[in-house]
C-alpha positions in Angstrom: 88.4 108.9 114.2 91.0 106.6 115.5 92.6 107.2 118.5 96.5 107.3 119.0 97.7 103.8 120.8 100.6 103.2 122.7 102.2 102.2 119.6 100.8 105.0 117.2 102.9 107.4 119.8 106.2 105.0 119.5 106.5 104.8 115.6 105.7 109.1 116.0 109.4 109.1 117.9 110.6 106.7 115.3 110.1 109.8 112.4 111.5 112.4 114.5 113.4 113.5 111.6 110.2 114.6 109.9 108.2 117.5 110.5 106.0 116.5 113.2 102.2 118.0 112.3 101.7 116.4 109.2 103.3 112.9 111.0 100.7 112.9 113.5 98.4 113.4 110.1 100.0 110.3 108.3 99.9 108.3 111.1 96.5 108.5 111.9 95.5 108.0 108.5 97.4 104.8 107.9 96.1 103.9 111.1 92.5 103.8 110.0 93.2 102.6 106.4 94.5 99.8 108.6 91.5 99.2 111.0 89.2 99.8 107.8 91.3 96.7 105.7 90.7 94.1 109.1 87.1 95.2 109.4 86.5 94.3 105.4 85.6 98.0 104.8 87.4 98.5 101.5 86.4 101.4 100.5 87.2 103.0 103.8 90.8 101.9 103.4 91.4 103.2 100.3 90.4 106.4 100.8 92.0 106.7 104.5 95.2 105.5 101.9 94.7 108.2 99.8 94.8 110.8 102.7 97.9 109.3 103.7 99.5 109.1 101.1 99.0 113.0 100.3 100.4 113.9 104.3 103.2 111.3 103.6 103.9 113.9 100.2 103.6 117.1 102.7 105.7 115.5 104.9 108.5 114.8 102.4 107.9 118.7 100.8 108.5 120.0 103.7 111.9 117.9 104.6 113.2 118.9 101.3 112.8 122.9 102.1 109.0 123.2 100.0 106.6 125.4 101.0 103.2 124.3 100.7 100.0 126.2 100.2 96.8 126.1 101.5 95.2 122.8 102.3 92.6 124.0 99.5 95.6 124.8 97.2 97.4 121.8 97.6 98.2 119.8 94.1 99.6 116.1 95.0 101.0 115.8 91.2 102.8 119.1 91.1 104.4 118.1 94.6 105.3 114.5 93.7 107.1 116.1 90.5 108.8 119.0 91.7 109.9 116.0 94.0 111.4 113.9 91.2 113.1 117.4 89.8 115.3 117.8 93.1 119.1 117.4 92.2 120.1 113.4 92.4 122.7 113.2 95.3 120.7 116.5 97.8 118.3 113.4 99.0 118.0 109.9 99.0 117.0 108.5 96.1 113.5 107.3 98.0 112.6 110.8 99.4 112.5 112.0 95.7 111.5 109.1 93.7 110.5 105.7 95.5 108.3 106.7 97.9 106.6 109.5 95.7 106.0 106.7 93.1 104.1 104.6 95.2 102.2 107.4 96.9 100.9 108.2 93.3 100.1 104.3 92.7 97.6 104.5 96.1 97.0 108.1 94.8 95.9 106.9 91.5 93.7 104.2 92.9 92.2 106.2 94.8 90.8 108.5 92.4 90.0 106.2 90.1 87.4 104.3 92.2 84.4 103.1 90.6 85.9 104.8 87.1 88.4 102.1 85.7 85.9 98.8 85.5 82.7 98.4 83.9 79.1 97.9 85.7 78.9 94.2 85.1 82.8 93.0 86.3 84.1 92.1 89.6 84.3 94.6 92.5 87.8 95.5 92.2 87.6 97.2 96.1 89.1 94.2 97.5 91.9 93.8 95.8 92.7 97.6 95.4 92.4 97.7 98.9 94.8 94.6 99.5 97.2 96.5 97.1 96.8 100.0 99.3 97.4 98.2 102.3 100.8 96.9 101.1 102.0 100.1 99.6 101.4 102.6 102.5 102.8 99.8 104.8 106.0 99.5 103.2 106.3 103.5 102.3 105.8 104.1 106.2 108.3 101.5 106.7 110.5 103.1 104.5 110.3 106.3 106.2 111.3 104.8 109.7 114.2 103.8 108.1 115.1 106.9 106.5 114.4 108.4 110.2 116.9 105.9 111.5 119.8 106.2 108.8 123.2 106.1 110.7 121.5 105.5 114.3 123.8 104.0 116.8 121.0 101.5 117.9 118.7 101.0 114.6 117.5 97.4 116.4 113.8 99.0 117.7 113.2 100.6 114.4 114.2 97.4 112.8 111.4 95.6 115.2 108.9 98.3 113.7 109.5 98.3 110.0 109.4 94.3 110.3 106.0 94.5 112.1 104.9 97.0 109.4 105.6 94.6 106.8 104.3 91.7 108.2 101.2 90.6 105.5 98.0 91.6 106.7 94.5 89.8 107.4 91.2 91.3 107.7 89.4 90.5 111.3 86.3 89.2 109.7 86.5 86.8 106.6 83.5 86.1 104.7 83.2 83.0 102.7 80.4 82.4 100.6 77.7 84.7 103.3 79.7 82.4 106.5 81.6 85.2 108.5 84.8 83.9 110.5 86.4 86.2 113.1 89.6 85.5 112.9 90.9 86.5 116.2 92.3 84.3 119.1 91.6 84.7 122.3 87.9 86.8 121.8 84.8 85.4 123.7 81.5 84.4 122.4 80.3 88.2 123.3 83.0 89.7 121.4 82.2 87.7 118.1 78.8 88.6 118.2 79.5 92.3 118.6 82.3 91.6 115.7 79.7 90.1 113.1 77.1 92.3 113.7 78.9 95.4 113.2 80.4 93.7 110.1 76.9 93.5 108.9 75.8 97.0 110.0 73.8 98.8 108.9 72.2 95.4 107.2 70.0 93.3 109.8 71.1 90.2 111.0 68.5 87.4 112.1 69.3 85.7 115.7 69.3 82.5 113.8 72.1 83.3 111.8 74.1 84.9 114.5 73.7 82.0 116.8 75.2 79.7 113.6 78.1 82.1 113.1 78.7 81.5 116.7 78.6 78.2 116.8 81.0 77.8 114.1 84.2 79.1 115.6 86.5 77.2 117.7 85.7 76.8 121.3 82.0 78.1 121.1 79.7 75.7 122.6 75.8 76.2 122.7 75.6 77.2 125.7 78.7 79.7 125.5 76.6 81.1 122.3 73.4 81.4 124.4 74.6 83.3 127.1 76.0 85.7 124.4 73.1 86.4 123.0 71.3 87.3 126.1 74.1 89.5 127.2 74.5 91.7 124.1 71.0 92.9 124.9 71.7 96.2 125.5 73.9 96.4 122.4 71.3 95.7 119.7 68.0 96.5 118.7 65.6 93.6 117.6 63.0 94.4 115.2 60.8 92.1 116.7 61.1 89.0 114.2 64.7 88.5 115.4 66.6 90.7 113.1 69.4 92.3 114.9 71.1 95.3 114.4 73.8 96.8 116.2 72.9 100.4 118.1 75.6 103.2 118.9 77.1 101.7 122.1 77.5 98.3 120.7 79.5 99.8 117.8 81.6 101.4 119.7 81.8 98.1 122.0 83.2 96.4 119.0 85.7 99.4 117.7 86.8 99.0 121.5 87.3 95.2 121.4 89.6 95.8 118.0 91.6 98.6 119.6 92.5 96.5 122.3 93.5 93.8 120.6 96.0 96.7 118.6 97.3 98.8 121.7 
């Protein structure tokens, strides 16, 4: 589970006009749909989207004077319509309509995973997850702004819904079997720790590794050689040269992403 960052805790104050349980909820979702999109873990994203989507619909439930049921007894369709049935004029037109319409369109997605394409076409994951990413950015966007209708000084939610919207890369590209972390200011260590946990729980020869290194900006062979020997107690090697990352180095590399986030 992700854990709340310094800015997790600011854009919480920022929706102080919601009810605050099922914000924390939302939040923490969107925050590791978000860390699941730059790690190229598509599937991961979509379905932390989908759980945020259904707290952003609690949240907005509850603001509008619903009570909900049980978490087993929750319906995400009856909500979002009894949403779009509230008198126009008693909320803004995004509370009962915009935002519930893309919360269905991530919901949808979602659900329909694996369903909607046949065996032999494209892996849509990518693309759904590029179009998840987008949608939940700009409803939690939309939501600060809601938050901050009328505010005296609107200028540091302004800062946040900009950074929201902002298009988003994964860490790790892949092109063509060559990974490329793209992230400035990470050291040869870091990368390695980066690329194998992107191939986790796949083996990756030292060879390979050693190339990947070597093809990122600033990483000389000797740089890439010291790496290797000091991600040692991060990986276990099969004893051809096929590396795999253990616990501590995953955790190693979720720690090297949160800091680059906090």
């Amino acid at each position: 589970m992700t854990k709340p960052t310094h800015r997790h805790q600011h854009v919480a104050q920022l929706l102080l006009a919601f009810e605050q349980k099922h914000v924390n909820a939302l939040l923490r979702h969107f925050s590791e749909s978000v860390n699941a999109f730059e790690s190229s873990k598509w599937e991961a994203c979509i379905s932390n989207g989908s759980k945020f989507v259904e707290a952003v619909i609690k949240v907005l439930a509850i603001h509008t004077g619903m009570t909900l049921p049980s978490a087993r007894e929750f319906k995400f369709n009856k909500f979002v319509i009894q949403l779009g049935q509230l008198q126009a004029g008693t909320f803004d037109d995004s509370i009962r309509l915009l935002i519930p319409r893309n919360c269905t369109f991530v919901y949808d997605i979602a659900s329909n995973r694996g369903t909607r394409h046949d065996p032999g076409d494209i892996d849509p994951n990518k693309m759904d997850a590029i179009a998840v990413i987008q949608n939940i950015s700009w409803v939690l966007a939309e939501m600060i702004r809601l938050s901050h209708k009328g505010a005296l000084n609107p200028d540091d939610a302004a800062d946040v819904v900009d950074g929201l919207m902002e298009k988003r890369y994964p860490d790790i590209e892949d092109i063509d079997g060559r990974l490329y972390v793209n992230l400035d200011g990470v050291s040869a260590q870091d990368i390695a720790l980066l690329v194998l946990e992107r191939k986790y729980p796949v083996r990756f020869s030292r060879d390979k590794l050693l190339e990947t290194l070597l093809r990122h900006d600033g990483v000389r062979k000797n740089n890439a050689q010291v790496a290797m020997t000091r991600i040692r107690k991060y990986i276990d090697d099969d004893g051809k040269g096929n590396l795999k990352l253990r616990a501590n180095g995953r955790q190693k590399a979720a720690d090297i992403r949160s800091s680059r986030k906090a």
